[in-house]
C-alpha positions, 0 to 999 in steps of 0.5 A: 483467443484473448489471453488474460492478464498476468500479474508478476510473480513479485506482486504478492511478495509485495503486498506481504511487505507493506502488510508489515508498515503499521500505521503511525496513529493505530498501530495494531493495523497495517497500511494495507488493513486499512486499504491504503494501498489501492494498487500495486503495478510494475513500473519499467525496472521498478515498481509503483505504489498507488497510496491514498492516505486517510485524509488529505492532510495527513501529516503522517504520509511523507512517512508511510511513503519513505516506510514503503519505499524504504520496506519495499528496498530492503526486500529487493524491490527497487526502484518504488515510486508511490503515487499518492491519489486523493480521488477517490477518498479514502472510506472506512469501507476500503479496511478489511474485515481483520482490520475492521474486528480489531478495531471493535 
């Protein structure tokens, strides 16, 4: 019997916290509305953020990941580390639907 794979019931808590952290250049839209946040796992005792920023340069990632770190801690979730992945790059496909009408 192959049971499935459970995620821990701190995850969505997660997600609705970095749902708060706008994004600096647009701020009527989150970090997650525009799928920065490719994924959030457990890390040992803590957690790991999987974070790819608009663009490899992007002056505003330092920032974004102390925001997540410092949202993530005053929530209770600690320790965070956020791992920045530049591969794949990010694409306005990765933006919700939400995010995508706001825009318009």
């Amino acid at each position: 019997m192959i049971l499935p794979h459970l995620e821990p019931a701190e995850i969505p808590q997660i997600w609705h916290c970095l749902q708060q952290i706008s994004d600096p250049e647009l701020p009527a839209l989150s970090i997650t509305d525009l799928g920065m946040v490719r994924k959030v796992e457990r890390d040992g005792d803590g957690w790991r953020i999987i974070f790819t920023p608009t663009y490899s340069g992007c002056p505003a990632t330092e920032f974004l990941q102390d925001a997540i770190i410092r949202q993530l801690a005053a929530a209770g979730f600690s320790p965070v580390t956020v791992a920045i992945r530049l591969d794949p790059a990010w694409t306005t496909d990765w933006m919700n639907a939400d995010a995508r009408a706001r825009l318009r």
